[in-house]
PDB file of N, CA, C and O in Angstrom:
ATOM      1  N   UNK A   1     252.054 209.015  33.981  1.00  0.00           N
ATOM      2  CA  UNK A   1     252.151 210.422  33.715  1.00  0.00           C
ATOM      3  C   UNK A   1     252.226 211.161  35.046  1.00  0.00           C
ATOM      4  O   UNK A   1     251.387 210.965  35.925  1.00  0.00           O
ATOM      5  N   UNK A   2     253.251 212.022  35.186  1.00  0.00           N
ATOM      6  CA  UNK A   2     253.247 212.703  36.643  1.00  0.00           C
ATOM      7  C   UNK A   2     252.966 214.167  35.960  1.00  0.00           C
ATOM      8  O   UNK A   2     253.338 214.671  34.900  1.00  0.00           O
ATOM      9  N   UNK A   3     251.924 214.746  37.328  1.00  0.00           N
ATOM     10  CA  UNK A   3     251.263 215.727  37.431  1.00  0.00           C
ATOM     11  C   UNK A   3     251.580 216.839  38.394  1.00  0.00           C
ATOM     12  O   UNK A   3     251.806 216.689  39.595  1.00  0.00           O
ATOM     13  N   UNK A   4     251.569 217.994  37.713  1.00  0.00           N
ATOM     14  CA  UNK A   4     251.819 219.149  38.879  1.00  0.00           C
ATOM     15  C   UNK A   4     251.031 219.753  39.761  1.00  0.00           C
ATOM     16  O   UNK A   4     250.242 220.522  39.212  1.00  0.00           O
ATOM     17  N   UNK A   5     250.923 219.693  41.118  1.00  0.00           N
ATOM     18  CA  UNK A   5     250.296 219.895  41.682  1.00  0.00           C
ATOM     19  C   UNK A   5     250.828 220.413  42.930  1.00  0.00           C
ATOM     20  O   UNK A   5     251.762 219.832  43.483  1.00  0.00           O
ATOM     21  N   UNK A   6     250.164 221.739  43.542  1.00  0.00           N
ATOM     22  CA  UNK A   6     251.065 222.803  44.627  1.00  0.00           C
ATOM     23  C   UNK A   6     249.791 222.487  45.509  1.00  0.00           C
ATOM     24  O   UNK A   6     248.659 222.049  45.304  1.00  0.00           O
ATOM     25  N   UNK A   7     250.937 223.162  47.184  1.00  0.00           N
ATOM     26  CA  UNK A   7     250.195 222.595  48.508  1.00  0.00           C
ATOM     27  C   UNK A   7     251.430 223.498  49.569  1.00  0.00           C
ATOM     28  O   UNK A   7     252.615 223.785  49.400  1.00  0.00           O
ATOM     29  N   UNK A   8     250.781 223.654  50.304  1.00  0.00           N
ATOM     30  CA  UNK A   8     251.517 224.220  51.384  1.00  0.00           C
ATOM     31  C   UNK A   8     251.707 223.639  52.571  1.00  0.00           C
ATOM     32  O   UNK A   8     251.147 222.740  53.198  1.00  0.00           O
ATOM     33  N   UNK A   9     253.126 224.739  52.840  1.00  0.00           N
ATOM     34  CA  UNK A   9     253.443 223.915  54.366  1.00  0.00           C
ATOM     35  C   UNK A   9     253.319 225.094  55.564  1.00  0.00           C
ATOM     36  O   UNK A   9     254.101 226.042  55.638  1.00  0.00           O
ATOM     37  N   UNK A  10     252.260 224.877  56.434  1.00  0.00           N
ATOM     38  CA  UNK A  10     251.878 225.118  57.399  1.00  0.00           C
ATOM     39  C   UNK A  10     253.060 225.218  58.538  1.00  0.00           C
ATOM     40  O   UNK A  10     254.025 224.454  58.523  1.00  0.00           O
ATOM     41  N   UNK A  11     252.886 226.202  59.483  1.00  0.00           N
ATOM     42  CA  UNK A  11     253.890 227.047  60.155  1.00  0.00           C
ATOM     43  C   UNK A  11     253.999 225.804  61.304  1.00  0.00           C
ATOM     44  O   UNK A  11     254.842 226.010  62.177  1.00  0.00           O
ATOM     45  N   UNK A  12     253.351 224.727  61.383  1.00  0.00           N
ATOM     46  CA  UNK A  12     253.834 223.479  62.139  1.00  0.00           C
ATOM     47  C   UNK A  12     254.546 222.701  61.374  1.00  0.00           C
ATOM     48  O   UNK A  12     254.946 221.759  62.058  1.00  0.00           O
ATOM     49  N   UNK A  13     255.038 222.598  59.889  1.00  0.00           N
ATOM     50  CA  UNK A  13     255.113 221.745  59.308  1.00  0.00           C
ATOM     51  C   UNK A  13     254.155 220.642  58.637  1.00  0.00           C
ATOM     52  O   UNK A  13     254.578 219.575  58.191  1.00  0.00           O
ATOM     53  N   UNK A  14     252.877 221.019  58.625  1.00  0.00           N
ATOM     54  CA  UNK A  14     252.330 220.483  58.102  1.00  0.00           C
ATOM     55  C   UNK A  14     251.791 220.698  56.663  1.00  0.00           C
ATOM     56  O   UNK A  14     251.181 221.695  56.279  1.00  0.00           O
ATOM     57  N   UNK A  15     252.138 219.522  55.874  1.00  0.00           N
ATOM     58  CA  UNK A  15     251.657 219.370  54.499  1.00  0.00           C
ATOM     59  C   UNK A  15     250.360 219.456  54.268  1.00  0.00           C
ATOM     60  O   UNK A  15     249.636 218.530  54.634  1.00  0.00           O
ATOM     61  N   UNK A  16     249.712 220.815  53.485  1.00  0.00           N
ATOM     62  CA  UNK A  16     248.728 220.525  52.639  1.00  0.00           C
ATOM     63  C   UNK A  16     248.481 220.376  51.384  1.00  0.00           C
ATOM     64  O   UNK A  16     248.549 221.388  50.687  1.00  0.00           O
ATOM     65  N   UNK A  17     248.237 219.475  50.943  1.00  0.00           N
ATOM     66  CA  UNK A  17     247.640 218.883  49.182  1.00  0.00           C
ATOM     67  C   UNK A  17     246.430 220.128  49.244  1.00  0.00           C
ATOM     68  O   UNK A  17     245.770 220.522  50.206  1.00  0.00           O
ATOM     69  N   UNK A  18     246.431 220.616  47.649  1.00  0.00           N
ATOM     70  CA  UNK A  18     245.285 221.376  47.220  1.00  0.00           C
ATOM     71  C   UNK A  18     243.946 220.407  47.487  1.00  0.00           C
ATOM     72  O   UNK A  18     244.088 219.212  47.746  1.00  0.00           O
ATOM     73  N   UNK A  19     242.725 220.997  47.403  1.00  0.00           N
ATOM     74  CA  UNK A  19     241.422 220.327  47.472  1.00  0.00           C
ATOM     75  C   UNK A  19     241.773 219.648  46.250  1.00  0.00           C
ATOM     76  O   UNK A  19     242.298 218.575  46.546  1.00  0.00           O
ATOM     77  N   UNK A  20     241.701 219.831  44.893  1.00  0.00           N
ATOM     78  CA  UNK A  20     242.240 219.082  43.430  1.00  0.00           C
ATOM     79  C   UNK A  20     243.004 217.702  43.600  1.00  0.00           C
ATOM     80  O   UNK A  20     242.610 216.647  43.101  1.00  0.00           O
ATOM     81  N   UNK A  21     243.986 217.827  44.260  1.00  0.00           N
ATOM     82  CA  UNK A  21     244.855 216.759  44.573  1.00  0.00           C
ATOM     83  C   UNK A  21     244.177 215.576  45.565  1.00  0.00           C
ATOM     84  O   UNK A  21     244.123 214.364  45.357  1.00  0.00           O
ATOM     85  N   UNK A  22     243.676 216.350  46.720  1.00  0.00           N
ATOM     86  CA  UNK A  22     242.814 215.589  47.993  1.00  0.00           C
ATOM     87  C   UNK A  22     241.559 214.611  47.036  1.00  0.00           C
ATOM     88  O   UNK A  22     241.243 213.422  47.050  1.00  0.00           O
ATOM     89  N   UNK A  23     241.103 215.782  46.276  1.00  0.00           N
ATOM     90  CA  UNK A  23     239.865 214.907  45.641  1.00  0.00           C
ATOM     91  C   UNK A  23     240.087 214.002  44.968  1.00  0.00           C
ATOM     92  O   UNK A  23     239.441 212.964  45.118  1.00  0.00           O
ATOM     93  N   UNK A  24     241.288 214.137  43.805  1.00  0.00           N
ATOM     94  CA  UNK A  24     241.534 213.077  43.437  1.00  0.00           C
ATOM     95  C   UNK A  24     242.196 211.762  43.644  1.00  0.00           C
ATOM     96  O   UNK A  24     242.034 210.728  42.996  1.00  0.00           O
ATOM     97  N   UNK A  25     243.028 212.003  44.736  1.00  0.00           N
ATOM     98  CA  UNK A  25     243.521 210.673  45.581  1.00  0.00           C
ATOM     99  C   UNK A  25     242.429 209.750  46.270  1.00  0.00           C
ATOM    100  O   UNK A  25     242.262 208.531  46.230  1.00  0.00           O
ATOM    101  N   UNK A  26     241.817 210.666  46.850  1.00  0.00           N
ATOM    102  CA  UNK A  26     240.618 210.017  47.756  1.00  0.00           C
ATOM    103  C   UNK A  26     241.092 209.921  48.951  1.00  0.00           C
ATOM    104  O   UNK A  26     241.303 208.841  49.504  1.00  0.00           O
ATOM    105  N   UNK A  27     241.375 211.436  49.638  1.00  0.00           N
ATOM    106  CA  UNK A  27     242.201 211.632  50.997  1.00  0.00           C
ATOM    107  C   UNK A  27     240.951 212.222  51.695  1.00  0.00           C
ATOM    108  O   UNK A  27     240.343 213.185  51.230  1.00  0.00           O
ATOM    109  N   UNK A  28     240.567 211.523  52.954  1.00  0.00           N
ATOM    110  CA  UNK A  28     239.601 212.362  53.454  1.00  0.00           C
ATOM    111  C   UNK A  28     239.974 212.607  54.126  1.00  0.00           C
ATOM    112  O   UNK A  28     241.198 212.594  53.993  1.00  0.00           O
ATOM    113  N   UNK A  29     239.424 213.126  55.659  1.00  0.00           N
ATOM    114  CA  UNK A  29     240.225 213.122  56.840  1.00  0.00           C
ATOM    115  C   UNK A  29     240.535 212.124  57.665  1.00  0.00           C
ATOM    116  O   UNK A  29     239.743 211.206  57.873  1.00  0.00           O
ATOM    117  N   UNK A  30     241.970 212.207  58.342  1.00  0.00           N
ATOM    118  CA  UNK A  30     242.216 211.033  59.201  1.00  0.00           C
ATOM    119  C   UNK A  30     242.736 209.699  57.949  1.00  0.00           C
ATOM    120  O   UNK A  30     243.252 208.737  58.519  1.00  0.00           O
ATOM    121  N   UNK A  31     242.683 209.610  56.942  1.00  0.00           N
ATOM    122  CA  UNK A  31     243.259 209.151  55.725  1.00  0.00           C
ATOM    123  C   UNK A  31     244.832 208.955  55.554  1.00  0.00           C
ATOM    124  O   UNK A  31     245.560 209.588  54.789  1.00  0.00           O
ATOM    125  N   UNK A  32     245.284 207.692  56.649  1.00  0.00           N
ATOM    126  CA  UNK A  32     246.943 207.621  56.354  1.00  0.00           C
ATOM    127  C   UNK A  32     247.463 207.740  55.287  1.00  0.00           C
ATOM    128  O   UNK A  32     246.922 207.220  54.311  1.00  0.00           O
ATOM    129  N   UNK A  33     248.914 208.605  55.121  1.00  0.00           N
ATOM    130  CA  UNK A  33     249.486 208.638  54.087  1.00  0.00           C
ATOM    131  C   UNK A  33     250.845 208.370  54.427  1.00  0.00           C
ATOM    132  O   UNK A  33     251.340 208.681  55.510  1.00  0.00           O
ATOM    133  N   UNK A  34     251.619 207.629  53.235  1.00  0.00           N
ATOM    134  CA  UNK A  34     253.312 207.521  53.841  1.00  0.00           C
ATOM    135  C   UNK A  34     253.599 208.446  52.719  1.00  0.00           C
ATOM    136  O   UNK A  34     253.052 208.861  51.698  1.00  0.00           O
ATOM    137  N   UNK A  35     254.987 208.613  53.541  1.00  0.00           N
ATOM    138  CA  UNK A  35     255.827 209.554  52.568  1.00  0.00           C
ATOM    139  C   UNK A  35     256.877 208.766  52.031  1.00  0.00           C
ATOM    140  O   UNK A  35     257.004 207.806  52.792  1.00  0.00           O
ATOM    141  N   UNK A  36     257.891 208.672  50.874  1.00  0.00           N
ATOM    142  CA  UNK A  36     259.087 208.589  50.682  1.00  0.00           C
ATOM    143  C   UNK A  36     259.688 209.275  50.225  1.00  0.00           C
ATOM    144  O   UNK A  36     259.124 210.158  49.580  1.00  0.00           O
ATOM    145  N   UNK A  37     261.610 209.256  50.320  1.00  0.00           N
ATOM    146  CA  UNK A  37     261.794 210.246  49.991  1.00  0.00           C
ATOM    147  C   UNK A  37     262.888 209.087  48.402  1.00  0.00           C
ATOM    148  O   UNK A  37     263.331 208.029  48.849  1.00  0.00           O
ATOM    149  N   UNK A  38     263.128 209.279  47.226  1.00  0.00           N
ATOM    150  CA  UNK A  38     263.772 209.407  46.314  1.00  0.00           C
ATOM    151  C   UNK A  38     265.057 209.412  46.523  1.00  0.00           C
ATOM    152  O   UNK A  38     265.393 210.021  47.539  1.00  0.00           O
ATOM    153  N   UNK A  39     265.860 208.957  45.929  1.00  0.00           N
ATOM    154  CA  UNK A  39     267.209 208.792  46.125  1.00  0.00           C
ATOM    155  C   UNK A  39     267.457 210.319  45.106  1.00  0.00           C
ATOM    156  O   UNK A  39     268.600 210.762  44.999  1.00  0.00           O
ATOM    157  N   UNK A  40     266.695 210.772  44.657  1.00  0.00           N
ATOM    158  CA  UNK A  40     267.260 212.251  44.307  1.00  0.00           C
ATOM    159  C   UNK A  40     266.057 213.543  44.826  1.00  0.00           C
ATOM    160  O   UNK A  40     265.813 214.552  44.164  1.00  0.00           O
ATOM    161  N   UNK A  41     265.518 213.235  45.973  1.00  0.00           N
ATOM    162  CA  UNK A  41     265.089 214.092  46.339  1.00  0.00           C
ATOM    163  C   UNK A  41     263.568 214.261  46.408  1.00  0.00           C
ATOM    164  O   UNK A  41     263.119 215.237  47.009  1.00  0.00           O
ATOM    165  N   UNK A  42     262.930 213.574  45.961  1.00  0.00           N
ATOM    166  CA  UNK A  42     261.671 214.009  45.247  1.00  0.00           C
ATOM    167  C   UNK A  42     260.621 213.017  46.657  1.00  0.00           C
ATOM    168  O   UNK A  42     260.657 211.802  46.850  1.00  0.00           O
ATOM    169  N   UNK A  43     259.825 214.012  47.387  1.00  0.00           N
ATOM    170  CA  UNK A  43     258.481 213.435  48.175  1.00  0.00           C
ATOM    171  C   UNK A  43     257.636 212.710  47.023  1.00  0.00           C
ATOM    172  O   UNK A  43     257.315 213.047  45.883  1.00  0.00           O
ATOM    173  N   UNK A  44     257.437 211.695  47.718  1.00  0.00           N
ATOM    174  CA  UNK A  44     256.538 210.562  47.157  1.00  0.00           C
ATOM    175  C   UNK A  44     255.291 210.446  48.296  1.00  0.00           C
ATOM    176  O   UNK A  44     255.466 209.733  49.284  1.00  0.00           O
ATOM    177  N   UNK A  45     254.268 211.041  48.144  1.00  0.00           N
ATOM    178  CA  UNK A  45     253.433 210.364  49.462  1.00  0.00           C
ATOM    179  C   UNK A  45     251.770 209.804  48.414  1.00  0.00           C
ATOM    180  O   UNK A  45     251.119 210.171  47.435  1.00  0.00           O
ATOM    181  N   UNK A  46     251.775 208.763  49.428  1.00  0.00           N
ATOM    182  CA  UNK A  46     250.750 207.767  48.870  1.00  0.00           C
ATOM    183  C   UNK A  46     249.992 207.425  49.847  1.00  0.00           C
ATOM    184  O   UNK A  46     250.311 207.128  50.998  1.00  0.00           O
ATOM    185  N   UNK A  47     248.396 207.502  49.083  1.00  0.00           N
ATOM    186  CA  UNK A  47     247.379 206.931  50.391  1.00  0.00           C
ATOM    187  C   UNK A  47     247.467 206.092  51.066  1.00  0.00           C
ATOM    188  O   UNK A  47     246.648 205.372  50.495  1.00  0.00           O
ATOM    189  N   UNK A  48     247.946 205.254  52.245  1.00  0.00           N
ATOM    190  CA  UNK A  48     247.578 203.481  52.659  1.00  0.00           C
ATOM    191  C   UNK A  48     246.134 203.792  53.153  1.00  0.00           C
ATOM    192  O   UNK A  48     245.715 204.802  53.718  1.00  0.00           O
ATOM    193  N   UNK A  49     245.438 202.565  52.760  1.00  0.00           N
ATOM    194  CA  UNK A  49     244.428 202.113  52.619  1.00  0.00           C
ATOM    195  C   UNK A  49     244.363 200.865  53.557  1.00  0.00           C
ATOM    196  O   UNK A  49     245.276 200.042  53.617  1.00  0.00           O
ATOM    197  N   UNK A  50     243.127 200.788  54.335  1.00  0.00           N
ATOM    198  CA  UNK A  50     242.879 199.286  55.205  1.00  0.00           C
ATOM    199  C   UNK A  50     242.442 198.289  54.422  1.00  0.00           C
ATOM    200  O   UNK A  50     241.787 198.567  53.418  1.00  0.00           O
ATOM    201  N   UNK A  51     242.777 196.783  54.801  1.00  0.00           N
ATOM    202  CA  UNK A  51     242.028 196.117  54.094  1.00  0.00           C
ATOM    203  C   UNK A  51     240.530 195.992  53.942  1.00  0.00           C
ATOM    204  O   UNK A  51     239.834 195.439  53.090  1.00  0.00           O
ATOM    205  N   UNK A  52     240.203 196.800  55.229  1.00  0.00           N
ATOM    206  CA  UNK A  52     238.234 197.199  55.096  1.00  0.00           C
ATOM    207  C   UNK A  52     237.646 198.038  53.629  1.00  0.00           C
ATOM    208  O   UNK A  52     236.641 198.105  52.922  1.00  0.00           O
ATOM    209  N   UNK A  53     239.469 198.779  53.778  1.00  0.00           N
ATOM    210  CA  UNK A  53     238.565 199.806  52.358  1.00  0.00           C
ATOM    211  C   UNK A  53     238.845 199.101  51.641  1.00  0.00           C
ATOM    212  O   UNK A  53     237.741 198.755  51.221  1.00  0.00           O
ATOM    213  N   UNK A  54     240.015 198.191  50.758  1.00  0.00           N
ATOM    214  CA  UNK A  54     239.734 197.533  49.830  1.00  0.00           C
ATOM    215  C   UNK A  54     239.123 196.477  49.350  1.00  0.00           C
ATOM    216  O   UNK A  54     239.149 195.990  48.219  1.00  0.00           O
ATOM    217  N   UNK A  55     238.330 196.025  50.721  1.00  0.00           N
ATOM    218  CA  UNK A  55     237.273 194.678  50.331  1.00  0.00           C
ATOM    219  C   UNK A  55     235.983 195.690  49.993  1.00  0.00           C
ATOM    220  O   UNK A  55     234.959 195.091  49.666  1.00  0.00           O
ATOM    221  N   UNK A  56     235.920 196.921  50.026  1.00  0.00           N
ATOM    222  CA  UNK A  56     234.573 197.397  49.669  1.00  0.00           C
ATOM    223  C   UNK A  56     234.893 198.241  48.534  1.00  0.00           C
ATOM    224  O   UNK A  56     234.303 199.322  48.531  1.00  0.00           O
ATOM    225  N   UNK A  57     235.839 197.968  47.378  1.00  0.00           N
ATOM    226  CA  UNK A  57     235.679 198.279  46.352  1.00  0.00           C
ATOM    227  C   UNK A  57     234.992 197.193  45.385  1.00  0.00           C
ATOM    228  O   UNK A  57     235.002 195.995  45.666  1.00  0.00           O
ATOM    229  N   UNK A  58     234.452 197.661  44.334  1.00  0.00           N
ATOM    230  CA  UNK A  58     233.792 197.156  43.480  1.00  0.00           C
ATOM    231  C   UNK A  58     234.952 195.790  43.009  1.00  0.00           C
ATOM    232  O   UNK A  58     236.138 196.120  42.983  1.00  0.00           O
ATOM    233  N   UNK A  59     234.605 194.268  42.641  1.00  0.00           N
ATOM    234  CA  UNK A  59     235.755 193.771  42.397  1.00  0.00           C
ATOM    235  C   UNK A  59     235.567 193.229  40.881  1.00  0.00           C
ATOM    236  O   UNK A  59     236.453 192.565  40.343  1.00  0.00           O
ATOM    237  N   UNK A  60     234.283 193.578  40.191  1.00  0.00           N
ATOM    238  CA  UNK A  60     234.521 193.218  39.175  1.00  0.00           C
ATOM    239  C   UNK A  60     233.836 194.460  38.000  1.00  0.00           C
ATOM    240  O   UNK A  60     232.784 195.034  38.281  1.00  0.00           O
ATOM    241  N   UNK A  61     234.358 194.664  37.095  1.00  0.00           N
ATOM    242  CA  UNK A  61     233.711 195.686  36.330  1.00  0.00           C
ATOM    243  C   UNK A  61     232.963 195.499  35.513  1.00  0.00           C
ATOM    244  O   UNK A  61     233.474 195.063  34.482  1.00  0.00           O
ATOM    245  N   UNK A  62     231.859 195.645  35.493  1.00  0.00           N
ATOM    246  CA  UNK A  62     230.420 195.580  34.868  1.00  0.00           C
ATOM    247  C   UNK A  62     230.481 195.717  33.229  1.00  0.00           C
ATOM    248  O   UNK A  62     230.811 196.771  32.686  1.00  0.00           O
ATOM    249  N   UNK A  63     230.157 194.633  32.571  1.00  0.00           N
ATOM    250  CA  UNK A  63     230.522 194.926  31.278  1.00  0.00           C
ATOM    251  C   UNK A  63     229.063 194.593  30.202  1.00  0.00           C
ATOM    252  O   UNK A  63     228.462 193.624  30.666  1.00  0.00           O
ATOM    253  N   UNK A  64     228.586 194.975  29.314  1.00  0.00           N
ATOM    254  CA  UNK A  64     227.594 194.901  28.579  1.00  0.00           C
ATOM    255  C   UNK A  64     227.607 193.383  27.662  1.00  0.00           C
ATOM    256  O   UNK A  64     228.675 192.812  27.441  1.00  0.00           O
ATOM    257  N   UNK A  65     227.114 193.179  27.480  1.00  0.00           N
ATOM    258  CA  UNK A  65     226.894 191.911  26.324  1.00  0.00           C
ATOM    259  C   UNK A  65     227.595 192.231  25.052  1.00  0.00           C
ATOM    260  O   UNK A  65     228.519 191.573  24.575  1.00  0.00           O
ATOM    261  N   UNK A  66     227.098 193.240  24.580  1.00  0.00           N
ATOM    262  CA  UNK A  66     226.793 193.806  23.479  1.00  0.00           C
ATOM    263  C   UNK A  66     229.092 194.033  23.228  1.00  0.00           C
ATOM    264  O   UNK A  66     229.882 193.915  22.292  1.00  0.00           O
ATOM    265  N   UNK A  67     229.150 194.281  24.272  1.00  0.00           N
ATOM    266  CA  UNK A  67     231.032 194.553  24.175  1.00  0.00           C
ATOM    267  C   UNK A  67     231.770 193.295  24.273  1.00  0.00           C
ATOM    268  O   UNK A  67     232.740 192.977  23.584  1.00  0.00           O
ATOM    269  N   UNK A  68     231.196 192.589  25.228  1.00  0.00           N
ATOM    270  CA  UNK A  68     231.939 191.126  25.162  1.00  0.00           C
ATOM    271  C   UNK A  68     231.845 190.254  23.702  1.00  0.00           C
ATOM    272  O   UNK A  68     232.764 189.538  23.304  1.00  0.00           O
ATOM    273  N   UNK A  69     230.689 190.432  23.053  1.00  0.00           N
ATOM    274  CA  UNK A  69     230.084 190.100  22.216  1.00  0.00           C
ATOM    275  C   UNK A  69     231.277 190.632  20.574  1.00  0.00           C
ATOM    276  O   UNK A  69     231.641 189.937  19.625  1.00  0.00           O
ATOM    277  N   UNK A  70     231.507 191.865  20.847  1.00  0.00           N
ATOM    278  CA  UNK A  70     232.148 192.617  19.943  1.00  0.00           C
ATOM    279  C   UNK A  70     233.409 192.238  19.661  1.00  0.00           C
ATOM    280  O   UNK A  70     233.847 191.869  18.572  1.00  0.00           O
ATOM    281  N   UNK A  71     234.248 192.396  21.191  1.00  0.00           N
ATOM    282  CA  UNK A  71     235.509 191.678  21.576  1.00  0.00           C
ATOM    283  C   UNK A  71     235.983 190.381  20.959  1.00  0.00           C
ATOM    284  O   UNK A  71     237.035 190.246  20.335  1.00  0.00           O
ATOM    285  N   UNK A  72     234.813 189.160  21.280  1.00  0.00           N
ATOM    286  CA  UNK A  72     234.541 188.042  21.027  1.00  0.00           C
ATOM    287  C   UNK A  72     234.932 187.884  18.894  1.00  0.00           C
ATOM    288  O   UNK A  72     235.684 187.106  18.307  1.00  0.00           O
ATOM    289  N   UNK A  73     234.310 188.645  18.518  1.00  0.00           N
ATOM    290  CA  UNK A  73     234.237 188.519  17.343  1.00  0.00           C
ATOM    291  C   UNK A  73     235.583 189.553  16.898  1.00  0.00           C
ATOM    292  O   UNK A  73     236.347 189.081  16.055  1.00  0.00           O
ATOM    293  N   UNK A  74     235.848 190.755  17.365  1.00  0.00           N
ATOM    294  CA  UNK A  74     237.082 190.941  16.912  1.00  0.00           C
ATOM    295  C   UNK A  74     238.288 189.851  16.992  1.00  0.00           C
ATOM    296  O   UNK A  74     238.938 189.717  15.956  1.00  0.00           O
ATOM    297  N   UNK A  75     238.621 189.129  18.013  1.00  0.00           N
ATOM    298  CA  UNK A  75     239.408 188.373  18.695  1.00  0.00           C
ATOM    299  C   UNK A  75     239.505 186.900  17.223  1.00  0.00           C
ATOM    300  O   UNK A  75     240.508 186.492  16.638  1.00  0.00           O
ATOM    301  N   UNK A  76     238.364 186.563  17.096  1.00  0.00           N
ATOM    302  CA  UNK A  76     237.727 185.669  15.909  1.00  0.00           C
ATOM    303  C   UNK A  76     238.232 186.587  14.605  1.00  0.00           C
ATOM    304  O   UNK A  76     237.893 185.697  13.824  1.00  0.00           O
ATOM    305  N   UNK A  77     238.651 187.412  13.893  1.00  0.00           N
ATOM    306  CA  UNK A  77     238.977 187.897  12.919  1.00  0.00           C
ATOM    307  C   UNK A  77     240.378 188.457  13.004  1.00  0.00           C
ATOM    308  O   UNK A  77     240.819 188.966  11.973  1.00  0.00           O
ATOM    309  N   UNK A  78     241.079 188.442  13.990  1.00  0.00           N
ATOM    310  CA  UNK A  78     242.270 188.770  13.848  1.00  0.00           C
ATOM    311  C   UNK A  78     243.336 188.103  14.476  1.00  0.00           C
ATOM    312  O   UNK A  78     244.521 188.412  14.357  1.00  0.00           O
ATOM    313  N   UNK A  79     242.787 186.983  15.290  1.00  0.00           N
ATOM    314  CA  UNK A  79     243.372 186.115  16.278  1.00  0.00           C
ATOM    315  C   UNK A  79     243.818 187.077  17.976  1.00  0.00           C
ATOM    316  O   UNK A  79     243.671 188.195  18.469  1.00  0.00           O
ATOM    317  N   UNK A  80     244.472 185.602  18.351  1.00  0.00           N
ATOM    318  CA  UNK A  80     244.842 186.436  19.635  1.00  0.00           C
ATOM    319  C   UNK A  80     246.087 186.239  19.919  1.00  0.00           C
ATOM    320  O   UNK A  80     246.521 185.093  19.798  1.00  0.00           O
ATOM    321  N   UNK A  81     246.882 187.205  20.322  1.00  0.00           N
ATOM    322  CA  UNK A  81     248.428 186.831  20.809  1.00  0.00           C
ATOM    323  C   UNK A  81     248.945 185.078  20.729  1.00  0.00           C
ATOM    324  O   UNK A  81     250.014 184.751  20.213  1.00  0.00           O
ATOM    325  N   UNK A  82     248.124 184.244  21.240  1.00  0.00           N
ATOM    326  CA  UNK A  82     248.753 182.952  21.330  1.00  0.00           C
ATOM    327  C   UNK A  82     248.913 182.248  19.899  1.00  0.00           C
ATOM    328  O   UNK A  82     249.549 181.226  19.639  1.00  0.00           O
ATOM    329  N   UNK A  83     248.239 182.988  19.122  1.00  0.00           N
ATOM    330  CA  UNK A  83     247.845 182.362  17.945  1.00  0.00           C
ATOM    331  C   UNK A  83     249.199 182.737  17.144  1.00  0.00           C
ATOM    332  O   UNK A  83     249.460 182.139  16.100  1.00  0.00           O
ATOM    333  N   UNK A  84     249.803 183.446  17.503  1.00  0.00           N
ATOM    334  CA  UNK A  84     251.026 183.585  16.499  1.00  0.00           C
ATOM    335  C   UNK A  84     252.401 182.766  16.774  1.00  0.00           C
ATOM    336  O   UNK A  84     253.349 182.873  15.997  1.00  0.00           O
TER     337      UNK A  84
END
Protein backbone atom coordinates (compact mmCIF):
# COMPACT_ATOMS: atom_id res chain seq x y z
CA UNK A 1 0.00 0.00 0.00
CA UNK A 2 1.67 3.38 -0.88
CA UNK A 3 1.13 6.30 1.33
CA UNK A 4 0.99 10.04 1.04
CA UNK A 5 3.23 11.80 2.66
CA UNK A 6 4.65 15.72 2.16
CA UNK A 7 8.27 17.12 3.07
CA UNK A 8 10.17 19.90 1.92
CA UNK A 9 12.97 21.03 0.03
CA UNK A 10 15.23 23.28 1.73
CA UNK A 11 16.88 26.34 -0.10
CA UNK A 12 20.19 23.95 -0.26
CA UNK A 13 18.34 21.28 -1.71
CA UNK A 14 17.82 19.43 0.95
CA UNK A 15 15.04 16.85 1.49
CA UNK A 16 12.91 16.89 4.46
CA UNK A 17 10.49 13.87 5.37
CA UNK A 18 7.70 15.12 7.86
CA UNK A 19 8.43 14.00 11.64
CA UNK A 20 5.28 11.22 10.67
CA UNK A 21 7.26 9.79 7.91
CA UNK A 22 10.89 10.04 9.92
CA UNK A 23 9.09 8.21 12.78
CA UNK A 24 7.84 5.75 10.94
CA UNK A 25 10.77 4.63 8.82
CA UNK A 26 13.06 4.75 11.71
CA UNK A 27 15.29 7.70 10.30
CA UNK A 28 17.25 9.21 12.99
CA UNK A 29 19.98 11.37 12.48
CA UNK A 30 22.97 10.63 10.38
CA UNK A 31 20.61 7.53 9.15
CA UNK A 32 21.77 6.69 5.37
CA UNK A 33 19.25 6.83 2.87
CA UNK A 34 19.44 5.99 -1.03
CA UNK A 35 17.39 7.47 -3.41
CA UNK A 36 16.04 6.03 -6.76
CA UNK A 37 14.67 7.43 -9.36
CA UNK A 38 11.66 5.26 -11.45
CA UNK A 39 11.70 4.87 -14.92
CA UNK A 40 8.59 7.23 -14.76
CA UNK A 41 9.68 9.60 -12.43
CA UNK A 42 8.78 8.81 -9.04
CA UNK A 43 11.72 9.30 -5.85
CA UNK A 44 12.05 6.14 -4.14
CA UNK A 45 14.27 6.71 -1.02
CA UNK A 46 14.87 3.92 1.46
CA UNK A 47 16.66 3.57 4.79
CA UNK A 48 20.17 1.43 4.38
CA UNK A 49 20.76 -0.05 7.42
CA UNK A 50 24.32 -1.62 8.81
CA UNK A 51 24.67 -5.02 9.41
CA UNK A 52 25.18 -3.89 13.29
CA UNK A 53 21.59 -2.67 13.10
CA UNK A 54 20.24 -5.71 11.73
CA UNK A 55 21.95 -8.25 13.99
CA UNK A 56 20.24 -6.27 16.86
CA UNK A 57 16.84 -6.80 15.77
CA UNK A 58 14.74 -9.17 17.52
CA UNK A 59 15.17 -12.54 15.30
CA UNK A 60 12.50 -14.49 16.44
CA UNK A 61 8.89 -13.53 17.38
CA UNK A 62 7.66 -14.48 20.62
CA UNK A 63 4.69 -16.59 20.42
CA UNK A 64 2.30 -17.96 23.29
CA UNK A 65 1.53 -21.67 23.73
CA UNK A 66 -1.85 -21.17 23.92
CA UNK A 67 -1.60 -19.89 19.76
CA UNK A 68 0.74 -22.51 18.63
CA UNK A 69 -1.47 -24.81 20.35
CA UNK A 70 -4.63 -23.35 18.44
CA UNK A 71 -2.80 -23.27 15.05
CA UNK A 72 -1.74 -26.85 15.74
CA UNK A 73 -5.28 -28.01 16.02
CA UNK A 74 -6.74 -25.80 13.34
CA UNK A 75 -4.07 -27.19 10.87
CA UNK A 76 -5.42 -30.93 12.31
CA UNK A 77 -9.09 -30.10 11.17
CA UNK A 78 -8.67 -28.68 7.96
CA UNK A 79 -5.36 -29.97 6.71
CA UNK A 80 -2.48 -28.15 5.33
CA UNK A 81 -1.64 -27.04 1.80
CA UNK A 82 0.47 -30.30 1.21
CA UNK A 83 -2.33 -32.33 2.01
CA UNK A 84 -4.21 -31.61 -1.10
Amino acid sequence: MISDEFGKVGSKGELYPSAKLRKRLHLEPNTKVRYRVSPKGYLIVEAVYSIEDLLQEPKVKTVRFEEIEALSEKMQEHGTPDDE
